[in-house]
Structures are given as C-alpha cells and as structure tokens.
Backbone as JSON Lines, residues from 0, in Angstrom:
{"i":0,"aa":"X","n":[88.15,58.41,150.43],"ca":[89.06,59.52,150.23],"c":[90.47,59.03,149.87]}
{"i":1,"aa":"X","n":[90.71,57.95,150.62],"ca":[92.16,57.2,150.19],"c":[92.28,57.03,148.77]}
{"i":2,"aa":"X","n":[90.99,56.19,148.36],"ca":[91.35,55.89,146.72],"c":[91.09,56.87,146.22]}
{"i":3,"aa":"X","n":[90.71,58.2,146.47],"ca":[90.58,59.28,145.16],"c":[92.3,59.81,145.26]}
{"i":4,"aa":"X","n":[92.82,60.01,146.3],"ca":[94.21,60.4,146.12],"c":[95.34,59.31,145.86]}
{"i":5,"aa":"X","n":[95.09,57.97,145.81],"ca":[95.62,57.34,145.37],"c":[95.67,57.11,143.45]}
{"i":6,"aa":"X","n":[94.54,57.59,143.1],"ca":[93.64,57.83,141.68],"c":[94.34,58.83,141.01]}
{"i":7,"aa":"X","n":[94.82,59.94,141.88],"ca":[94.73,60.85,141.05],"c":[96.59,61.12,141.51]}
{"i":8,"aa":"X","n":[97.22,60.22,142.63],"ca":[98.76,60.25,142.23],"c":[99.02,59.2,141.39]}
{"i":9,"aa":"X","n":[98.14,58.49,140.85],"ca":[98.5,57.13,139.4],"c":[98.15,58.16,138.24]}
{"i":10,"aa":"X","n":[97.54,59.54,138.12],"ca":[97.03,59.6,136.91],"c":[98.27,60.85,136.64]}
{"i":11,"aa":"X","n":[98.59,61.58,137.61],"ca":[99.38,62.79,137.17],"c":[100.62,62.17,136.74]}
{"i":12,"aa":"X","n":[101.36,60.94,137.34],"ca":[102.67,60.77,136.28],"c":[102.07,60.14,134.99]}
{"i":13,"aa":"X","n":[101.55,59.77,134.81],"ca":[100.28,58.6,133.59],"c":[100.7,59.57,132.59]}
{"i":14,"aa":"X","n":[100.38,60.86,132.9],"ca":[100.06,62.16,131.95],"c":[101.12,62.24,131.96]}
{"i":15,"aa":"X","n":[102.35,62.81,132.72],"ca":[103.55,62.96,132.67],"c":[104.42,62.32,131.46]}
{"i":16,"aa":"X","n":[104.09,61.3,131.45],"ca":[104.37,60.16,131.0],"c":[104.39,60.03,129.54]}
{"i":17,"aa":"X","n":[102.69,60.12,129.27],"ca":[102.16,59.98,128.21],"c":[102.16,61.22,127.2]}
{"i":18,"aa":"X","n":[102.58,62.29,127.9],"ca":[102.22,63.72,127.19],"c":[103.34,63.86,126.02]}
{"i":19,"aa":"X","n":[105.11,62.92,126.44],"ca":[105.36,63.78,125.5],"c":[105.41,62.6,124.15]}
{"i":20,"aa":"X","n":[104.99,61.3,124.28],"ca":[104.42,60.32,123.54],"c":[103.45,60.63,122.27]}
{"i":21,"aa":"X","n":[102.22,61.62,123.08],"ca":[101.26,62.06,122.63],"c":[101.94,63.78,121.53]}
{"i":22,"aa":"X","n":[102.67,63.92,122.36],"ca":[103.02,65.75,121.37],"c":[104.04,65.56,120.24]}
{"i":23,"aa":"X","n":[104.6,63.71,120.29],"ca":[105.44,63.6,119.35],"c":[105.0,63.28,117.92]}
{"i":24,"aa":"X","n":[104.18,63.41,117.64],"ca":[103.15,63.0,116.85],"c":[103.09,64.17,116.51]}
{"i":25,"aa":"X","n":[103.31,65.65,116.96],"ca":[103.21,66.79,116.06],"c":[104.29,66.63,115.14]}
{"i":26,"aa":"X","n":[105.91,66.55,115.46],"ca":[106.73,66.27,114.64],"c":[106.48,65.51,113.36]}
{"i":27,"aa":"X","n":[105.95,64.35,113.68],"ca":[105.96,63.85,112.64],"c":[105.05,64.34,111.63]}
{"i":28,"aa":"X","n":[103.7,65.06,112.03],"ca":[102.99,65.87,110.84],"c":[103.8,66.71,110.3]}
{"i":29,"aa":"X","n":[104.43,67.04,111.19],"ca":[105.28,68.39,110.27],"c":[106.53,67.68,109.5]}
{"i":30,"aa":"X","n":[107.17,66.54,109.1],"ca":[108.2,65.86,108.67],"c":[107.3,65.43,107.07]}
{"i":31,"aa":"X","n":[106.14,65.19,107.45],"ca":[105.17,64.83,106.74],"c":[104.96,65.49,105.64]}
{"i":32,"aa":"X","n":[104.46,66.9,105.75],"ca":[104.12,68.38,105.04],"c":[105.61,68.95,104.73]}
{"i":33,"aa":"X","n":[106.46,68.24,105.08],"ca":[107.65,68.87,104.31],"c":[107.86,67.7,103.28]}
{"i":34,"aa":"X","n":[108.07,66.54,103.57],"ca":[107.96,65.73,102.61],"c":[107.06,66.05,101.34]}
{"i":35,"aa":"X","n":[105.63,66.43,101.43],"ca":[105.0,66.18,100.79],"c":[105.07,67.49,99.85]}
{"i":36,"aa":"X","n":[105.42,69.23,100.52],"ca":[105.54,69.7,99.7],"c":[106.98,69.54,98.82]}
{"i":37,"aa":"X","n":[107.94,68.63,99.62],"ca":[109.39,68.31,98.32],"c":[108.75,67.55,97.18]}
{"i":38,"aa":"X","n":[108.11,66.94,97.26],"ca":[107.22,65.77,96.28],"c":[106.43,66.83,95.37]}
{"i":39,"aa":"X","n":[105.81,67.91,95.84],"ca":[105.21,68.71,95.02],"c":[105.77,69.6,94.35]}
{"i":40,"aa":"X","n":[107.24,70.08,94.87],"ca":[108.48,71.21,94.1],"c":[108.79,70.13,93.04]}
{"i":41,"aa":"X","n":[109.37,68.46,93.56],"ca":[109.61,67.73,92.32],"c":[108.99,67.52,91.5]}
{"i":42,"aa":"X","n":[107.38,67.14,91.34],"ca":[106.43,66.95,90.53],"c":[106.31,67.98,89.3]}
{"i":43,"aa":"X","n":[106.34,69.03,90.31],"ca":[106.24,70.43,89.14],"c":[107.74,70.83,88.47]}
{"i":44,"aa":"X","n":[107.96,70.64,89.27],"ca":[109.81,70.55,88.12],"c":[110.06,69.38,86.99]}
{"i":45,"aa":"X","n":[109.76,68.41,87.33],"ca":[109.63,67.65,86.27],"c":[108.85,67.89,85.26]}
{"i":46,"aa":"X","n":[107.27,68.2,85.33],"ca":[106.8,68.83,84.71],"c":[106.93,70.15,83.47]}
{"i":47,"aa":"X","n":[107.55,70.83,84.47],"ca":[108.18,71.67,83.51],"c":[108.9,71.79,82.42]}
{"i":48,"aa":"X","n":[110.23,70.81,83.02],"ca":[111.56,70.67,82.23],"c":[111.25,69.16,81.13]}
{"i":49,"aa":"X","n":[110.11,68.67,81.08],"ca":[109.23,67.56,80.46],"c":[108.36,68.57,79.11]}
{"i":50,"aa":"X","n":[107.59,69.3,79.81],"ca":[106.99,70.32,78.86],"c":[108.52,71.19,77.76]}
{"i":51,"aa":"X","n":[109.5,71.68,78.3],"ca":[110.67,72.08,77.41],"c":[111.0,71.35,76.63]}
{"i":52,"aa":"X","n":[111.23,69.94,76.92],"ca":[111.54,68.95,75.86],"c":[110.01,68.73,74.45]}
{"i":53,"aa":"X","n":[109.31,68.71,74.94],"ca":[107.87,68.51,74.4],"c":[108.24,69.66,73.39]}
{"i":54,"aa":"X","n":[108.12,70.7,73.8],"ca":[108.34,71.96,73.38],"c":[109.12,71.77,71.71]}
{"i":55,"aa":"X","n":[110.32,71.62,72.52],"ca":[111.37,71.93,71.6],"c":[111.59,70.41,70.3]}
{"i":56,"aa":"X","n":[110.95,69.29,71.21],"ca":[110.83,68.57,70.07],"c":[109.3,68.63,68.73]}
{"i":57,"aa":"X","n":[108.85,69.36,69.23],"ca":[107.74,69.81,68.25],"c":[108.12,70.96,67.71]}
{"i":58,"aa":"X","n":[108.55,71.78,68.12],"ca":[109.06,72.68,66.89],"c":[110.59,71.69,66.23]}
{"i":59,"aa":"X","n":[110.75,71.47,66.3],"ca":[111.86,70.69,65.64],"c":[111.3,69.9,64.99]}
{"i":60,"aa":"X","n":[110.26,69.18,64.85],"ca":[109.5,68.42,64.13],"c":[108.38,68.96,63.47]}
{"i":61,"aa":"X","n":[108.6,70.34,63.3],"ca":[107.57,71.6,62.76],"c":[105.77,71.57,63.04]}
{"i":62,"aa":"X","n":[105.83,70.82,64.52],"ca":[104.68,70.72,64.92],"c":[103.86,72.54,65.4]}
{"i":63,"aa":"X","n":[104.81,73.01,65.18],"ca":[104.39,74.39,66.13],"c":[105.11,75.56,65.5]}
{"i":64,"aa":"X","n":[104.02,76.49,65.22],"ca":[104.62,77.82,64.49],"c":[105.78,78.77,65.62]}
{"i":65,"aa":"X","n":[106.2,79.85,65.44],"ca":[106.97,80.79,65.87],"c":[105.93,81.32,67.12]}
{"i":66,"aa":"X","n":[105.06,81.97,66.81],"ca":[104.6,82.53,67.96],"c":[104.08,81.25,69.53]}
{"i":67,"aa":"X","n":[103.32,80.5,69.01],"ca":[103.04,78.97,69.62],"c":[104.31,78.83,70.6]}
{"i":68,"aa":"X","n":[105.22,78.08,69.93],"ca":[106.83,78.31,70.35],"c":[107.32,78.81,71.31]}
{"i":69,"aa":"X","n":[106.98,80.14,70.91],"ca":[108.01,81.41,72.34],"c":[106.83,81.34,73.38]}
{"i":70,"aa":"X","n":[105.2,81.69,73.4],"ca":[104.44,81.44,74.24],"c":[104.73,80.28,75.16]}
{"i":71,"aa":"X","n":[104.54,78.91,74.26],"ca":[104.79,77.57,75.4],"c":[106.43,77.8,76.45]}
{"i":72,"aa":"X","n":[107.39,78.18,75.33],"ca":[109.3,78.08,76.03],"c":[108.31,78.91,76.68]}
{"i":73,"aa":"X","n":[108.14,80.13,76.61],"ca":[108.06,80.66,78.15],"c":[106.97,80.84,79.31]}
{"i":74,"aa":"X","n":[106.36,80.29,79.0],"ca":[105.09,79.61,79.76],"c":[106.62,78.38,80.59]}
{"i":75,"aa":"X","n":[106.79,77.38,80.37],"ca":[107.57,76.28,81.11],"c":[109.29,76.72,81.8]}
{"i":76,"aa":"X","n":[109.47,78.12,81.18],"ca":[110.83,78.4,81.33],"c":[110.34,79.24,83.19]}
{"i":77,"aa":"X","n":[109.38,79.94,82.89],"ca":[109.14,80.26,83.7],"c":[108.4,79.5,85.14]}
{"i":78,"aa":"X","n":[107.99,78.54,84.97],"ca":[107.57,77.52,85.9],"c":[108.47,77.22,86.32]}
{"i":79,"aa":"X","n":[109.24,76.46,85.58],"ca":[111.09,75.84,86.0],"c":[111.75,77.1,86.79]}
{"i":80,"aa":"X","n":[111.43,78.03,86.57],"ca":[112.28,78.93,87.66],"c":[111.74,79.72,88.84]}
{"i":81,"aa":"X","n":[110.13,79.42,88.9],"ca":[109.66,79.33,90.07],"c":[109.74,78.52,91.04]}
{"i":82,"aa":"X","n":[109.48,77.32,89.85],"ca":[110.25,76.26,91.36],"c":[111.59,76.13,92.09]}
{"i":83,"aa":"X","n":[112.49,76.59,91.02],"ca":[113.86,76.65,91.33],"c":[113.68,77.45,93.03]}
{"i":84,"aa":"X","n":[113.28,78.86,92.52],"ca":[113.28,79.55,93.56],"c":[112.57,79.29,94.64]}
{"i":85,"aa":"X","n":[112.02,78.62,94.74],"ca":[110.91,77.86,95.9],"c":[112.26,77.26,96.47]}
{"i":86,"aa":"X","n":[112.79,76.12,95.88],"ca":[113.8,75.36,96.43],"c":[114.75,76.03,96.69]}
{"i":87,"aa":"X","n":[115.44,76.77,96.29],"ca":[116.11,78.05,96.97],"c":[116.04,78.89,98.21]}
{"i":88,"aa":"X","n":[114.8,78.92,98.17],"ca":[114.37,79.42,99.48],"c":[114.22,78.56,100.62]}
{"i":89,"aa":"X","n":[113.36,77.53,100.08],"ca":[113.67,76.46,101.26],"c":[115.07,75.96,101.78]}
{"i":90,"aa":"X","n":[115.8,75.65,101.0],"ca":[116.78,75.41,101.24],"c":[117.33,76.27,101.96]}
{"i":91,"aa":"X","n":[117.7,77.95,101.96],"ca":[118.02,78.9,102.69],"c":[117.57,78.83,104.13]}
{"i":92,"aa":"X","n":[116.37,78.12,103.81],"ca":[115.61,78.25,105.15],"c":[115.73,77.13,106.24]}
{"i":93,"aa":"X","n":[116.46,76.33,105.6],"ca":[117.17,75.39,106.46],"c":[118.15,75.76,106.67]}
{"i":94,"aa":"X","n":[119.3,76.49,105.94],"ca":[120.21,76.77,106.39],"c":[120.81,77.75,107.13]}
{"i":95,"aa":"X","n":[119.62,78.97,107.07],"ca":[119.54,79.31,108.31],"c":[119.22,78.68,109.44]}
{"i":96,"aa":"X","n":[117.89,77.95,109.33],"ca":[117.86,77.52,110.83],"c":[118.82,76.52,111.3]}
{"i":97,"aa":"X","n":[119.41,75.66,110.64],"ca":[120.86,75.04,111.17],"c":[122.23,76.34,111.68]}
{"i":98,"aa":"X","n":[122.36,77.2,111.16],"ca":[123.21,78.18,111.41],"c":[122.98,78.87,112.72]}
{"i":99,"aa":"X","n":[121.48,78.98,112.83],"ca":[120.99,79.54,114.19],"c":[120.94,78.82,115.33]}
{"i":100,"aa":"X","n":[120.78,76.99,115.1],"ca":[120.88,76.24,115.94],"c":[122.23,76.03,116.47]}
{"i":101,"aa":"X","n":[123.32,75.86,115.26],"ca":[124.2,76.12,115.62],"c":[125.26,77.02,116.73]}
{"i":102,"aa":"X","n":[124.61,78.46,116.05],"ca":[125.29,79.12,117.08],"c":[124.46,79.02,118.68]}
{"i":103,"aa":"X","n":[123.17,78.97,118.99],"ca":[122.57,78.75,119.84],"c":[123.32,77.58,120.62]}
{"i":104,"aa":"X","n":[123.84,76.66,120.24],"ca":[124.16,75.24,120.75],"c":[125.95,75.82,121.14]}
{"i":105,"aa":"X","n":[126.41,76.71,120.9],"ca":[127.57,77.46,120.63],"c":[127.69,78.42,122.14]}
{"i":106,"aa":"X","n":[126.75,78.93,121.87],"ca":[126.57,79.68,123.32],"c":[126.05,79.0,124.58]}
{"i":107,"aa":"X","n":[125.19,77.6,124.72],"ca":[125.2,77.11,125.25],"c":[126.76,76.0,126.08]}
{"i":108,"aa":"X","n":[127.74,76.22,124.58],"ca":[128.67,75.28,125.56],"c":[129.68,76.45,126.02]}
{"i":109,"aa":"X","n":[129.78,77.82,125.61],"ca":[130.68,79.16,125.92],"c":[130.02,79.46,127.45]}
{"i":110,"aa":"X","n":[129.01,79.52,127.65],"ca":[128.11,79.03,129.54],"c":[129.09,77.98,129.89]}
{"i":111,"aa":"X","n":[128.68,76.83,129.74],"ca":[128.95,75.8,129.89],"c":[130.59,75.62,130.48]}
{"i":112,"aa":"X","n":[131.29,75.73,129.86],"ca":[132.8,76.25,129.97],"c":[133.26,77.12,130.63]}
C-alpha cells in the first residue's frame, strides 16, 4: 500500500509537470498553419501578378487577340485582388486581436493600480 501511494504522489506532479510541455506543441501547429497559409497568399500572388506580366507581354508582342486579352487581364486582375483581400483581412485580424490584448492587458494593470 506504501508503494502505490508513493507511485501515484511521483506520477501526479510528473503530469503536472509534463502537461504543459506536452500542450505546447499545440502552439506550435498553429504558428505552423499560419506560416503555411502566408506561403500560400504569397505563392498565389506571385502567380498572379507573373500571369499580368505574361499577359501584357504577349499582347504586346501580338501573341493574343482583343477578346483573349481582356478574358486573361481579368481572370489574374481578379486573383491579385482576392488575395489582396485575404491579406487584408488577416492582417485586420491580427490587429484586432493585438488591440484586444492590449486593452485586456490595460485593464488588468487599471486592477492592478
């Protein structure tokens, strides 16, 4: 009986211990999936504004009629400003949540004081 309660006061700080070791590892997935969708807003933005140049140097080089032309510009004009707005939003969306942390951290020292 001694060693099971000796067992099991070694295992509850163990866990204590180890838990927030183990939950920090969520952060980093999520640092991860933000990374990876910035890599994917850049990919496709480049893309885009790559396709405009393409674009415009083939009709300039009379690779491409009038209608061809306005289809592709706005086929890529419009990509380029989806992503824009993606990044727009994200961005907002950090800056709200810094604004909110902010004031949160704000009212914590107006207590505090």
């Amino acid at each position: 009986m001694l060693v099971l309660i000796a067992i099991i006061m070694v295992f509850i700080p163990g866990v204590a211990i180890a838990y927030p070791l183990i939950r920090g590892g969520e952060f980093d997935r999520v640092s991860q999936k933000q990374e990876v969708l910035q890599k994917d807003l850049n990919r496709r933005w480049e893309e885009a504004i790559t396709g405009l140049q393409n674009v415009e140097l083939e009709m300039d080089l009379g690779g491409l009629n009038q209608a061809d032309y306005g289809w592709l510009r706005e086929r890529y004009m419009t990509d380029a400003a989806l992503v824009l707005k993606e990044m727009n939003l994200e961005n907002d969306g950090r800056v709200k949540l810094s604004d909110g942390i902010e004031s949160d951290a704000q009212q914590v020292r107006d207590k505090i004081n």
